[in-house]
Residue, then its C-alpha position, 0 to 999 in steps of 0.5 A: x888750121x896750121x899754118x907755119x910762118x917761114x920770115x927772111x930774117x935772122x936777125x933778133x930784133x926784125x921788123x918782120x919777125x915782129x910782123x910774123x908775131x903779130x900775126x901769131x898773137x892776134x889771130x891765135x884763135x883762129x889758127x895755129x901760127x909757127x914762127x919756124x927758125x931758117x938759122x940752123x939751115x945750112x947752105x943749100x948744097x946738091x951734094x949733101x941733099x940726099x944725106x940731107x942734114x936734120x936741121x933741114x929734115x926738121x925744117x922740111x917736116x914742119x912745112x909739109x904738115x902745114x896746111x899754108x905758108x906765112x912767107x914774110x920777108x924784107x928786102x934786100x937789094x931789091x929782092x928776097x934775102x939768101x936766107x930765105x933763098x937758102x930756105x926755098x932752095x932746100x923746100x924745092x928739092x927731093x921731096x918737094x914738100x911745097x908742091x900744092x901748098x898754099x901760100x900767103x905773102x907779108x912783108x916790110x921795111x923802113x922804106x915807103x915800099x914796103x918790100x915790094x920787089x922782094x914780094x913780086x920775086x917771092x911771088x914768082x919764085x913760088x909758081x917754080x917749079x920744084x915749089x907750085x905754091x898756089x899764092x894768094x892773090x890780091x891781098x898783098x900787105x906791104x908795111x911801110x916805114x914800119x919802124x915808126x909803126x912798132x913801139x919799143x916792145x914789138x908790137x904792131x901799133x898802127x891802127x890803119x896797118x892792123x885793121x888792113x892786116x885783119x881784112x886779109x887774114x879774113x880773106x885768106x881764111x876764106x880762100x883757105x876753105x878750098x885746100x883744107 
């Protein structure tokens, strides 16, 4: 199974890139995991999406030959981050490449929440209807102060967080037999 991991954060050393790493290292047996890079993404513009840039083409390409979508992301005033707004916004236009594709959803923060806000908006952003992302329900894995559960290197060191996280990519995997 491929599955790309698309995370709300551009910056170097994010709690939810380092998420979306753990992920990718300890289930790599399982399934092929692809952090993909929404730097390069220009802004979102109608003008310019029928010539549409390659970053955009590339970024559009590589979800669309995905099997699922790893969407893991922070919050920021209680909601999802622009660059992951500016992501959804190129993925819900012209071709539609999100249409069917399943979805699961992950995220965190350094407050007790655990971006949850941002994950129900997320949620509901993806039943839209330029995306019709089936979501995987009732799996919902919101990390916490999470700075205090990552040591130095980046990796995920909390054995309650790690053993949860097991369970829903089990679930999900499960889920999972149904679209691929």
């Amino acid at each position: 199974m491929k599955v790309v991991a698309i995370v709300g954060s551009i910056r170097n050393q994010s709690y939810n890139l380092q998420l979306a790493k753990h992920v990718q290292q300890r289930y790599a047996d399982q399934f092929e995991l692809e952090i993909l890079d929404l730097a390069p993404l220009p802004m979102y513009n109608q003008d310019t999406e029928l010539d549409t840039p390659q970053e955009v083409l590339d970024f559009k390409a590589k979800v669309k030959a995905a099997d699922a979508v790893l969407w893991v992301t922070p919050e920021y005033n209680s909601s999802i981050p622009g660059v992951l707004g500016n992501a959804i916004d190129w993925l819900s236009r012209v071709d539609k490449v999100m249409h069917g594709k399943p979805s699961i959803i992950m995220g965190s923060s350094m407050g007790i929440l655990g971006s949850v806000k941002a994950q129900m908006h997320l949620r509901d952003i993806l039943f839209a209807p330029g995306l019709n992302s089936p979501v995987l329900g009732g799996n919902e894995v919101y990390v916490g102060a999470v700075h205090e559960k990552f040591d130095a290197e980046g990796n995920l060191t909390d054995e309650s967080t790690i053993s949860f996280i097991d369970g829903v990519i089990s679930n999900f995997q499960e889920w999972m037999k149904q679209y691929v």
